[in-house]
N, C-alpha and C positions, 0 to 999 in steps of 0.2 A: 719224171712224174712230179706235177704239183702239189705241195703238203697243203693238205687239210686248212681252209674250210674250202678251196679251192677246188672247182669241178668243170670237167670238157664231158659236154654232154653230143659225143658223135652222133652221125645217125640219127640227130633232131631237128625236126625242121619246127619252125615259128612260123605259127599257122595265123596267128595275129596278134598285134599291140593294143592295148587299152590302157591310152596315155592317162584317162581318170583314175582309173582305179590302179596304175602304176604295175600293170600283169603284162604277162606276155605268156599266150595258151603255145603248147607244143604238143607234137605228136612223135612216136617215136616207135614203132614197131607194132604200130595199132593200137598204141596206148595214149591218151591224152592226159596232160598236166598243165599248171601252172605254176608260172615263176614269178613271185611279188620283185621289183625291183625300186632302188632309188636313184640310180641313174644309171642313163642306157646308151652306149655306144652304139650307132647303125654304121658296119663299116663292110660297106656293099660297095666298093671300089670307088676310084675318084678318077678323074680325067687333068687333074693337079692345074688349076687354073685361075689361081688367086692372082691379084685381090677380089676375082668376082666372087668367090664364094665366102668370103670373109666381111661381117656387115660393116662401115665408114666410106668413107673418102678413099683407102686402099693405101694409108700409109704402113711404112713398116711400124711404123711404133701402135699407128691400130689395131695393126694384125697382132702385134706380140701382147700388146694390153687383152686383146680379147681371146687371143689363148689361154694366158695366164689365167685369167677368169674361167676359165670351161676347165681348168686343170686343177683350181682352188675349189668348186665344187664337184668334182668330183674328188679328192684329195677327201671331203666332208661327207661324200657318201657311204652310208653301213652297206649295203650291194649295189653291185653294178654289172651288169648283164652286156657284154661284148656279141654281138648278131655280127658274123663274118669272119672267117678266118685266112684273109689275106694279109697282105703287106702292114694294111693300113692296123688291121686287126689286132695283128700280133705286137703293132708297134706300141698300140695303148693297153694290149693286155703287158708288157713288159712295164709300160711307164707306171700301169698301176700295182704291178706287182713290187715295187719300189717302198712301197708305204706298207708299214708290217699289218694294221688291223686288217687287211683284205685277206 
């Protein structure tokens, strides 16, 4: 079990994103809510096929520069909402749970 302020919300599906206003509406047993978020993890599988998914030329040192950067704002985020709970999912909810303010 994850400690507090840390939440798995089973049973939820994300019925849509509203990248303005940084929400994501859920539903959950007939019940509808919202979750304000600061940044958002979509980790709805990958077909693992870089460098195309990664923006440059497809060097290594691009690809690592532009991680690092997607890892240092989110590192700065107060929430962040993980959509997907596979491989990919689990491996940024670990990396983020590395950093004690989350």
């Amino acid at each position: 079990m994850l400690p507090c302020p840390h939440e798995i919300l089973s049973s939820t599906v994300a019925t849509s994103i509203d990248p303005s206003t940084r929400t994501i509406h859920l539903e959950s047993n007939g019940e509808r809510s919202e979750l304000e978020y600061q940044g958002l993890v979509l980790a709805m599988g990958t077909k693992l096929s870089p460098p195309g998914t990664i923006p440059g030329n497809g060097t290594k040192r691009e690809g690592i520069e532009y991680l690092r950067g997607l890892q240092e704002r989110l590192r700065r985020a107060k929430r962040v909402v993980i959509l997907g709970g596979g491989a990919i999912g689990v491996r940024e909810l670990l990396f983020l749970l590395d950093f004690s303010h989350f």
